[in-house]
C-alpha positions in Angstrom: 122.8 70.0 77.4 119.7 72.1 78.6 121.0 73.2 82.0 117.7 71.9 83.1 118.6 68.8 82.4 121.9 68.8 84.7 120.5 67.7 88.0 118.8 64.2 86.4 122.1 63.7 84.4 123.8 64.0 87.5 121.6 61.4 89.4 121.3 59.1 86.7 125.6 58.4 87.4 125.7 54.8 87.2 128.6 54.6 90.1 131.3 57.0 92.0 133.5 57.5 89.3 130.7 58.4 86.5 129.4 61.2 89.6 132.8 62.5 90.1 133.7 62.7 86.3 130.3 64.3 85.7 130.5 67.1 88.6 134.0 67.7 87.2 132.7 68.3 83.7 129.8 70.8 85.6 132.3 72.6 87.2 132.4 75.7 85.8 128.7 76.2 85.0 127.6 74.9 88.1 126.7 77.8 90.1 125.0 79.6 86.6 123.3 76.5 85.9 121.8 75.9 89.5 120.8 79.5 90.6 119.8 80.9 87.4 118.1 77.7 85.2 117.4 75.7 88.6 116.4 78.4 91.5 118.8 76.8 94.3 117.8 77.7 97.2 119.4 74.5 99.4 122.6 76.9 100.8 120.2 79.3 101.7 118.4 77.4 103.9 121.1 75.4 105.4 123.0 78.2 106.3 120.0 80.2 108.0 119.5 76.9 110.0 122.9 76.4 111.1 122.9 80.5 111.8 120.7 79.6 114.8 123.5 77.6 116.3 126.5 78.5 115.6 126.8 82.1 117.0 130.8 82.0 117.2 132.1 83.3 114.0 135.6 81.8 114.9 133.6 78.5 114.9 135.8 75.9 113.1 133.1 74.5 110.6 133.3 71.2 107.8 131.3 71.8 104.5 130.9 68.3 103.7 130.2 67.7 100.0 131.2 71.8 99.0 131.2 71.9 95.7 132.0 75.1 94.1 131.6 76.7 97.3 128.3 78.2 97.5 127.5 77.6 101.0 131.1 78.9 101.9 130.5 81.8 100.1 127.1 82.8 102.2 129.3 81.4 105.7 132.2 83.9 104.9 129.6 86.9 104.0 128.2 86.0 107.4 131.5 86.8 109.2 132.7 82.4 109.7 136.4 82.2 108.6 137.6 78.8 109.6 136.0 76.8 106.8 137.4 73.4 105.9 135.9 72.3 102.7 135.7 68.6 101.3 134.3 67.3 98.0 135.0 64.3 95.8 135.7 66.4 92.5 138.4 67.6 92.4 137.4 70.1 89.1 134.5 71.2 91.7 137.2 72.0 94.3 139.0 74.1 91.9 135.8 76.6 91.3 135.8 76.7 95.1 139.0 77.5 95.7 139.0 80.6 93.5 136.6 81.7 95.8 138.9 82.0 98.3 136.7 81.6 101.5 138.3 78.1 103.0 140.7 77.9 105.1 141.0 74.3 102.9 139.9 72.0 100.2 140.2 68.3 100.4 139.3 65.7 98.3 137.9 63.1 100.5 134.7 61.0 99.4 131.4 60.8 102.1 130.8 57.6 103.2 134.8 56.6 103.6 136.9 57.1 106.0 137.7 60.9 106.8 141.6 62.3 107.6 140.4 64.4 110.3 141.0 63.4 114.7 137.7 62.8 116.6 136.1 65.9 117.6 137.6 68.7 115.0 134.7 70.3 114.7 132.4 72.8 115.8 129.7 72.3 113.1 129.3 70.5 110.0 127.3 71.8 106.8 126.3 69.3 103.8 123.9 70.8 101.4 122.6 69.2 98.2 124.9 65.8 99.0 122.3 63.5 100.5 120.3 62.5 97.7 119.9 60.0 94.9 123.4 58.3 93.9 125.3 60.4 96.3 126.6 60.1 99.8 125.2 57.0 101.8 123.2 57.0 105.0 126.8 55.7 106.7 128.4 58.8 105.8 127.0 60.4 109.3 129.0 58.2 111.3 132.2 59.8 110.3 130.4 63.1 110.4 129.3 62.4 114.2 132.6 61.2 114.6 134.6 64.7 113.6 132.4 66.6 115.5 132.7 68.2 118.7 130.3 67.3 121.8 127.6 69.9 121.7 128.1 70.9 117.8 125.4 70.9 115.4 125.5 69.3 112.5 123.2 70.6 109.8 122.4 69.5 106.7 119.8 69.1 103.4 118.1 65.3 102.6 115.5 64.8 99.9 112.1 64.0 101.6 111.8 60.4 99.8 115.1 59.7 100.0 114.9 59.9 104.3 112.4 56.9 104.4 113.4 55.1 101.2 117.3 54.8 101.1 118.0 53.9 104.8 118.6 57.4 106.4 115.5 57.1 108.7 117.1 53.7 110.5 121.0 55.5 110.5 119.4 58.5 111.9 117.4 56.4 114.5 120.4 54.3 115.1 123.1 57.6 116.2 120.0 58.7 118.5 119.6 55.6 120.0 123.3 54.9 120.6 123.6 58.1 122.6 125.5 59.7 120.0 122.9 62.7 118.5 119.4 64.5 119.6 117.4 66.1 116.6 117.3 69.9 117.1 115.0 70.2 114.3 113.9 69.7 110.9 112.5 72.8 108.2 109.1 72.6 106.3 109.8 70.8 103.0 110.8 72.9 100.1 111.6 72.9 96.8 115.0 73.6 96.2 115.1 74.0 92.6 111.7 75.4 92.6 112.2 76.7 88.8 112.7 73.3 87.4 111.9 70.7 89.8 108.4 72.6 92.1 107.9 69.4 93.2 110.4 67.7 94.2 111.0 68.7 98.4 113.9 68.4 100.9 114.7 69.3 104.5 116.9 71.0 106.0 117.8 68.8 109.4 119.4 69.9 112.6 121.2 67.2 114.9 123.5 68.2 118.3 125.9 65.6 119.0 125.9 64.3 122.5 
């Protein structure tokens, strides 16, 4: 398959289990497919953003959604060590771990039910996760739920997919019930401007109250 052709096989997964055997068959050409054939620049981005808030490198910090580890590689060159990764392939959580940047890798599925007490953590990074056939708009009330008062939570969202799949009302709802304040949200950009120019996400920051 044209590694071009990845990211729309990917999104065209009929269900969970198709995604999760699909990412596990990816696994090893993920990060040459996406950087070199695709132009990812979602990590980037995400990591910059949450840069602004998180200036505590002993920061205890959730990668929701890691994958093969590319925004814990660009944490761990900025000087964060405690890195908890989770990811529901379990082939993509074997790349990561040979990167050896997480503290640890967990298989645990957005949207369900997470094994960690209220208020673990300091931040939370999901790049690339909240799109078309992947985690649901429901997923953030775990994700509000782990995180420390006054931590950030940071994260990518396709532009369409904010008012078309129901993260607009989830994100309206959390803000409403007290629970998170918008901190900000990026220009949209491409972020696989090689193969897909035209297709834009956000990178949104949220402080939890």
């Amino acid at each position: 398959m044209d590694p071009k052709d990845r990211v729309r096989w990917i999104c065209s997964s009929k269900d969970m289990e198709e995604l999760c055997r699909r990412y596990d068959a990816w696994a090893d050409r993920y990060d040459e497919d996406l950087i070199q054939a695709h132009g990812y620049r979602g990590p980037q981005k995400a990591v910059s953003a949450l840069m602004e808030f998180v200036a505590d490198r002993n920061a205890r910090i959730l990668d929701a959604g890691a994958g093969t580890g590319l925004v814990g590689e660009l944490l761990h060159q900025e000087g964060y060590r405690h890195l908890v990764g989770i990811d529901l392939a379990q082939g993509m959580l074997r790349v990561a771990s040979e990167k050896a940047v997480y503290g640890s890798l967990l298989r645990m599925a957005l949207g369900e039910s997470l094994a960690f007490p209220d208020s673990h953590f300091d931040a939370v990074i999901s790049v690339g996760v909240f799109t078309q056939g992947h985690a649901p708009p429901k997923a953030f009330d775990e994700l509000v739920r782990i995180t420390r008062p006054r931590g950030v939570l940071v994260f990518t969202l396709r532009c369409e997919t904010y008012a078309q799949m129901g993260f607009k009302e989830k994100f309206q709802e959390l803000e409403q019930a007290g629970l998170w304040k918008l901190e900000g949200a990026s220009e949209p950009f491409p972020s696989t401007p090689r193969s897909d120019p035209h297709t834009c996400v956000q990178v949104w920051a949220f402080r939890r109250c």
